[in-house]
Structure formats: C-alpha cells, structure tokens
Backbone as JSON Lines, residues from 0, in Angstrom:
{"i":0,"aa":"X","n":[-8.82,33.32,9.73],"ca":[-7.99,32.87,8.64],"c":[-8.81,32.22,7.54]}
{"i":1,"aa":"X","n":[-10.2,31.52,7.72],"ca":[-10.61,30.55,6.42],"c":[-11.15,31.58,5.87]}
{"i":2,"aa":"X","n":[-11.82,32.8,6.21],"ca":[-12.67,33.47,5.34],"c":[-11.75,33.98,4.59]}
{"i":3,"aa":"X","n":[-10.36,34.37,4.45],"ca":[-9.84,34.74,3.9],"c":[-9.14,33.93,2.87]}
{"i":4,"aa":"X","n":[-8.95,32.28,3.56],"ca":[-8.72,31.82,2.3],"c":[-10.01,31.48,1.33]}
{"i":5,"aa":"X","n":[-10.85,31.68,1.56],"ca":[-11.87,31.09,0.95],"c":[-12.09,32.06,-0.64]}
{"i":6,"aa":"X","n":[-11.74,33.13,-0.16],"ca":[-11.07,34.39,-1.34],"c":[-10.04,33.86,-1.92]}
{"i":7,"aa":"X","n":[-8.84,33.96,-1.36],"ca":[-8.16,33.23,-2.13],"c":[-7.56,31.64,-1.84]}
{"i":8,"aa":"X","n":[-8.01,30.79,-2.13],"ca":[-8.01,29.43,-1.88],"c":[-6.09,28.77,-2.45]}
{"i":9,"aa":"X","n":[-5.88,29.84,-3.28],"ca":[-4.54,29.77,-3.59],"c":[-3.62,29.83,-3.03]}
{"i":10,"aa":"X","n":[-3.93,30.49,-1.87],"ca":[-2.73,31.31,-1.01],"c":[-2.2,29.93,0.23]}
{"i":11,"aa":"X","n":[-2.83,29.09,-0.17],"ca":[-2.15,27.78,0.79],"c":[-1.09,27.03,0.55]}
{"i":12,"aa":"X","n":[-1.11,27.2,-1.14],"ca":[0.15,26.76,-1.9],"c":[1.4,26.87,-1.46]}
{"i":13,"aa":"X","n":[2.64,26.08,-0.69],"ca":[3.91,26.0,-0.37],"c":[3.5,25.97,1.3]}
{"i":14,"aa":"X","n":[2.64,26.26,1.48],"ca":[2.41,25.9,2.88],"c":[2.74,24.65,3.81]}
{"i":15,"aa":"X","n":[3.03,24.56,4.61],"ca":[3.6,23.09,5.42],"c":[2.21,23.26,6.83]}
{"i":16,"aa":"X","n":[2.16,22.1,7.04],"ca":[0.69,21.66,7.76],"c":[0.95,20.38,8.5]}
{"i":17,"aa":"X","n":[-0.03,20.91,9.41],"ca":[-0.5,19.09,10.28],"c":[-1.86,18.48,9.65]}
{"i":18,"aa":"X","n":[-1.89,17.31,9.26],"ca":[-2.88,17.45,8.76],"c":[-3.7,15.96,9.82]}
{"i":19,"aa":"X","n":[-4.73,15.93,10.21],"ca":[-5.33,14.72,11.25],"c":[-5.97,13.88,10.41]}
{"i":20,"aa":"X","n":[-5.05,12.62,10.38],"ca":[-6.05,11.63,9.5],"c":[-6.02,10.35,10.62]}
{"i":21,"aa":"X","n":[-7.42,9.49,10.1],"ca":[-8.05,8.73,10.95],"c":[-7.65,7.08,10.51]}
{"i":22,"aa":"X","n":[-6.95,5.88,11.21],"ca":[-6.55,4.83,10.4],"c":[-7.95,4.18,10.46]}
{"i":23,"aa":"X","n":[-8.62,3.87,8.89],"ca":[-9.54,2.78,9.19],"c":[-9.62,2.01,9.75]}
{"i":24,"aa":"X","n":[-8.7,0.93,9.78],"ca":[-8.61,-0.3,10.71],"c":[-8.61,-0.24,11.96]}
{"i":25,"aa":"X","n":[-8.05,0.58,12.81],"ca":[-8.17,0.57,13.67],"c":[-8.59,1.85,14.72]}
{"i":26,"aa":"X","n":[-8.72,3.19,14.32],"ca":[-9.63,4.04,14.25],"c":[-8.61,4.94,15.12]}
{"i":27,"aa":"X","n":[-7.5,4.46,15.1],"ca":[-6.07,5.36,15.94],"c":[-5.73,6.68,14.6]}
{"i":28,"aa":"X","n":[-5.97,8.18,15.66],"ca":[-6.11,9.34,15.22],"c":[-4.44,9.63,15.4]}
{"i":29,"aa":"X","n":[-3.69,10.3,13.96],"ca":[-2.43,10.72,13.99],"c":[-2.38,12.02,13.04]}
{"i":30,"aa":"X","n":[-1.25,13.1,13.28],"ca":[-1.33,13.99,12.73],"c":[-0.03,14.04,12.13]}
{"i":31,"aa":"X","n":[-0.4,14.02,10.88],"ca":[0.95,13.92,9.54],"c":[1.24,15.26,9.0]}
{"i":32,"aa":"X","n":[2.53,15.58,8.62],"ca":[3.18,16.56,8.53],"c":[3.34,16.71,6.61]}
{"i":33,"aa":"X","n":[3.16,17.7,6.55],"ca":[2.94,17.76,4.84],"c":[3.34,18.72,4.3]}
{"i":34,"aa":"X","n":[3.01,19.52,2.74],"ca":[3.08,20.26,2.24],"c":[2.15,20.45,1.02]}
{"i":35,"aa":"X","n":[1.74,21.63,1.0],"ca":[0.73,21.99,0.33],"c":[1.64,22.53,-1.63]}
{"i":36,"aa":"X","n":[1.5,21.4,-2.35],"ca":[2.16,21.21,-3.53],"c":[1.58,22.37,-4.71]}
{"i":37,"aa":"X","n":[0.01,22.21,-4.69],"ca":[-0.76,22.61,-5.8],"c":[-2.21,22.7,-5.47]}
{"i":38,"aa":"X","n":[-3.26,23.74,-6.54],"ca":[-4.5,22.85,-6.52],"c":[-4.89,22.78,-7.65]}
{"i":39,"aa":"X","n":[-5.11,21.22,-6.92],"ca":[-5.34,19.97,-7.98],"c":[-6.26,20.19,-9.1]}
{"i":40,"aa":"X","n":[-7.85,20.12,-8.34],"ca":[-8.88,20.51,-8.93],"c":[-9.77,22.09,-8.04]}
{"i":41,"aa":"X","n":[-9.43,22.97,-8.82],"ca":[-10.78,23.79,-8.39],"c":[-12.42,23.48,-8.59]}
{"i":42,"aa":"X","n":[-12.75,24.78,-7.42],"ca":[-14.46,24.33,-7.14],"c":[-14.56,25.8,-6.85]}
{"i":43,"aa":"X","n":[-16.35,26.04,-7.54],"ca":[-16.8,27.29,-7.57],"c":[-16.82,27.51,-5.65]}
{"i":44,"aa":"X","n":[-17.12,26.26,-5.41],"ca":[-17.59,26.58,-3.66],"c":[-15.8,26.03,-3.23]}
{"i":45,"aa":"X","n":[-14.83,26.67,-2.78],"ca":[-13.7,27.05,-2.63],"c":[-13.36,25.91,-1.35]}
{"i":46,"aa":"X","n":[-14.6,25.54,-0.28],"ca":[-14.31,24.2,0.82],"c":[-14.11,23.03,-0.21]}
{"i":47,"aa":"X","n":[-14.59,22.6,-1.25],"ca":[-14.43,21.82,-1.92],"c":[-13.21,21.59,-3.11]}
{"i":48,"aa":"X","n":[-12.77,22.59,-3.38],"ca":[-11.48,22.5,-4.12],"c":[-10.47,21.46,-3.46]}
{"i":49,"aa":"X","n":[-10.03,20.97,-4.49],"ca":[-9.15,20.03,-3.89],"c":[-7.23,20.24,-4.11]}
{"i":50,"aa":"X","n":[-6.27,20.29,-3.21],"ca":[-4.82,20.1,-3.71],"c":[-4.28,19.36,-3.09]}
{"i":51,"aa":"X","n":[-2.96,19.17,-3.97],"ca":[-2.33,18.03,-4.2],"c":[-1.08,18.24,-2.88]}
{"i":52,"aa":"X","n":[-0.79,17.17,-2.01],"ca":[-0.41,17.2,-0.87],"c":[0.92,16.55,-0.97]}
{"i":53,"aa":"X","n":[2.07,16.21,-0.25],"ca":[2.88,15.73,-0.26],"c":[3.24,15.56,1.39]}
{"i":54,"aa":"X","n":[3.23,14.3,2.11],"ca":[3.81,13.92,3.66],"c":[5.0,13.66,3.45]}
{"i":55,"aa":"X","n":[5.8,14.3,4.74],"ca":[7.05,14.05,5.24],"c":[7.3,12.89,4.69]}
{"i":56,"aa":"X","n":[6.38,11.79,5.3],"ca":[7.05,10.18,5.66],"c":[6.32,9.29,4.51]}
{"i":57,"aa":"X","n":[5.99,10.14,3.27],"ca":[5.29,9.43,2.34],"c":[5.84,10.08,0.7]}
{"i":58,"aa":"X","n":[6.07,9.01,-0.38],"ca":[6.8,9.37,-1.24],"c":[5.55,10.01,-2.41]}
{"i":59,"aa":"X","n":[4.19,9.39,-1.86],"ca":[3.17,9.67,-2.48],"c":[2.22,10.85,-2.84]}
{"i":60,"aa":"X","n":[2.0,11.36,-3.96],"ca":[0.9,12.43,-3.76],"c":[-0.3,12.34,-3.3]}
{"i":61,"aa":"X","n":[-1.03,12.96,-2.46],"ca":[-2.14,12.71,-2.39],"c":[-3.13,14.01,-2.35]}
{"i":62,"aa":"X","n":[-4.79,14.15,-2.75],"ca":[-5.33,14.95,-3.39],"c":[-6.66,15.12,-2.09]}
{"i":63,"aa":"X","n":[-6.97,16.07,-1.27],"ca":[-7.81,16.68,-0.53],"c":[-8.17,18.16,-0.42]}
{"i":64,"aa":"X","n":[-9.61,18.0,0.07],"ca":[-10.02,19.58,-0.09],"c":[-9.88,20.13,1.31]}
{"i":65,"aa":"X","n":[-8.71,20.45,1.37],"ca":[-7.8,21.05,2.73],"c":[-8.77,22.53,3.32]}
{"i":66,"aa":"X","n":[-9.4,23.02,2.39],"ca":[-10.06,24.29,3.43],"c":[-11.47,23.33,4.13]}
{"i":67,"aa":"X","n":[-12.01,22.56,3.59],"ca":[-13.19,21.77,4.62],"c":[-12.64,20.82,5.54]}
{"i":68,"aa":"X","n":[-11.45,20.77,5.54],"ca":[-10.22,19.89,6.75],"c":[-10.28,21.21,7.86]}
{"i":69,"aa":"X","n":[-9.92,21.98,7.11],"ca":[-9.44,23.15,8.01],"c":[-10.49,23.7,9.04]}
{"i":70,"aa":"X","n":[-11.77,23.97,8.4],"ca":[-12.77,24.34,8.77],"c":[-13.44,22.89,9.94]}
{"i":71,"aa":"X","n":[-13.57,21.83,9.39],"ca":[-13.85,21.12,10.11],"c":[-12.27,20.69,11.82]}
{"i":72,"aa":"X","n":[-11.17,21.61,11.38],"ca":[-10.35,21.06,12.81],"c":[-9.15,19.91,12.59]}
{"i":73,"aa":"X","n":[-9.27,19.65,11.41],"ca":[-8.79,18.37,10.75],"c":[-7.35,18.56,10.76]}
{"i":74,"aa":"X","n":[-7.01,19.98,10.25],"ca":[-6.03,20.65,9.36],"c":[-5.88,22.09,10.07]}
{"i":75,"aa":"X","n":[-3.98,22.12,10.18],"ca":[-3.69,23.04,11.02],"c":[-2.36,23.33,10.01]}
{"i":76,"aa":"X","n":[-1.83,24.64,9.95],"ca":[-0.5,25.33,9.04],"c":[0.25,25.3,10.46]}
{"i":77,"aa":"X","n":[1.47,25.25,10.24],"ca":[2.44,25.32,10.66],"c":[3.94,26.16,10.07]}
C-alpha cells in the first residue's frame, strides 16, 4: 500500500484511520481515531508531506506527515 501512496500521496484524503500517538508525560501509548481532511503542506519527498487531520474526540485540527506514520507502524486506515 505505501509505495503506492507515495505516487499518489493524495489518495489518503477522506480517509478515516487509527492513528498511535505517544502521551509525553507519561509515555502511555493510545490509538486515536481520525480523518484524513487535506494536504496541508506538500513535499517533493511525499513521507514528508504533511495533512491536516481531524480526531473523533478532538474539535481541533491538527497537521502530520501521515505516510512516515504509516511507514514507521504509527498509522493504520480503517
């Protein structure tokens, strides 16, 4: 699946995901439920592009480069 998005890095757009983020403080690993809004900023190297995210349980946008999540295990579609 990444080599293909890595062609098109677009094609993640409307997508819904788990995504594994780590709490600083206390280093307890949880996997948040999201949606893939936009991308934010493009990058010639396509792991680095970044889009704009939206969680279930969060009213906030937030901005990551979801194919080096992905690649690294971080980040799973659903």
């Amino acid at each position: 699946m990444l080599p293909e998005l890595l062609l098109n890095p677009r094609a993640i757009v409307n997508r819904k995901f788990k995504h594994k983020c780590k709490d600083p403080e206390n280093g307890t690993i949880e996997w948040y439920k999201g949606k893939v809004i936009c991308v934010h900023r493009h990058n010639d190297n396509p792991n680095k592009t970044e889009f704009t995210v939206k969680y279930e349980e969060d009213e906030d946008e937030w901005f990551f480069p979801l194919l080096q999540d992905l690649k690294n295990g971080d980040l799973m579609f659903v």
